[in-house]
N, C-alpha and C positions, 0 to 999 in steps of 0.2 A: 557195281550196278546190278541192279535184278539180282540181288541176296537172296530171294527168294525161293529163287528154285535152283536147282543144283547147278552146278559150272558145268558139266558133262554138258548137256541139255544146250546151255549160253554157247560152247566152244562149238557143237553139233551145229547149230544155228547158223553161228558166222563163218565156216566153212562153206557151207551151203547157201547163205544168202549172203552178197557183196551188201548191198544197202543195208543190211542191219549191221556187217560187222562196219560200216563207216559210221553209223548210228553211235553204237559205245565208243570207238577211236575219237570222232567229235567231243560224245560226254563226258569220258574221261579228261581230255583234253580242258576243256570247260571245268571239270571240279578241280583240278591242280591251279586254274586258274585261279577261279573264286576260293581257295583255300588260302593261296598266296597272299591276294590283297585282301582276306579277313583277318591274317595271320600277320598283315603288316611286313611282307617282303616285295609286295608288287603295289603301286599305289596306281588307283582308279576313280574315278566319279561317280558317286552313287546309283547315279540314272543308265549309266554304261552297266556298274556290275550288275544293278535288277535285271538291266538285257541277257546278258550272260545267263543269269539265274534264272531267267524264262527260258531261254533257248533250254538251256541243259534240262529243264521241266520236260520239254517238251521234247525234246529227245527219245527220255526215260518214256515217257505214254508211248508214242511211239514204235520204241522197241518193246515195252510192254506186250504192247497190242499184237506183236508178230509172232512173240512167244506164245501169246494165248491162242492164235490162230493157227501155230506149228503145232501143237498140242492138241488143239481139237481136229486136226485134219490128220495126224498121227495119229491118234485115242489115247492122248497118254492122259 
């Protein structure tokens, strides 16, 4: 998650912020899920996995958002 910017940056992050690193622990959590029953090893209900697949959206924004604002309150 967050490919974007370096994993140094991500690991610095969730060191120092509890609620972001539960942020990716949740997302990740969530894409193993929805990978499983896309992939046909976990079966679900459509209307359940779009939940999944918003939560984990919204996750990502999110932690997004915390990166962007650890960045500009750092200058990086």
């Amino acid at each position: 998650m967050l490919e974007e910017f370096p994993q140094e940056l991500i690991k610095k992050i969730r060191q120092e912020n509890p609620h972001f690193d539960k942020l990716i622990e949740r997302h990740e959590e969530l894409k193993k899920i929805v990978k499983d029953v896309e992939e046909g090893r976990e079966h679900m209900e459509d209307v359940e996995l779009e939940k999944l697949k918003l939560e984990k959206l919204r996750l990502k924004d999110e932690a997004y958002a915390i990166v962007m604002q650890y960045k500009k309150e750092h200058n990086l």
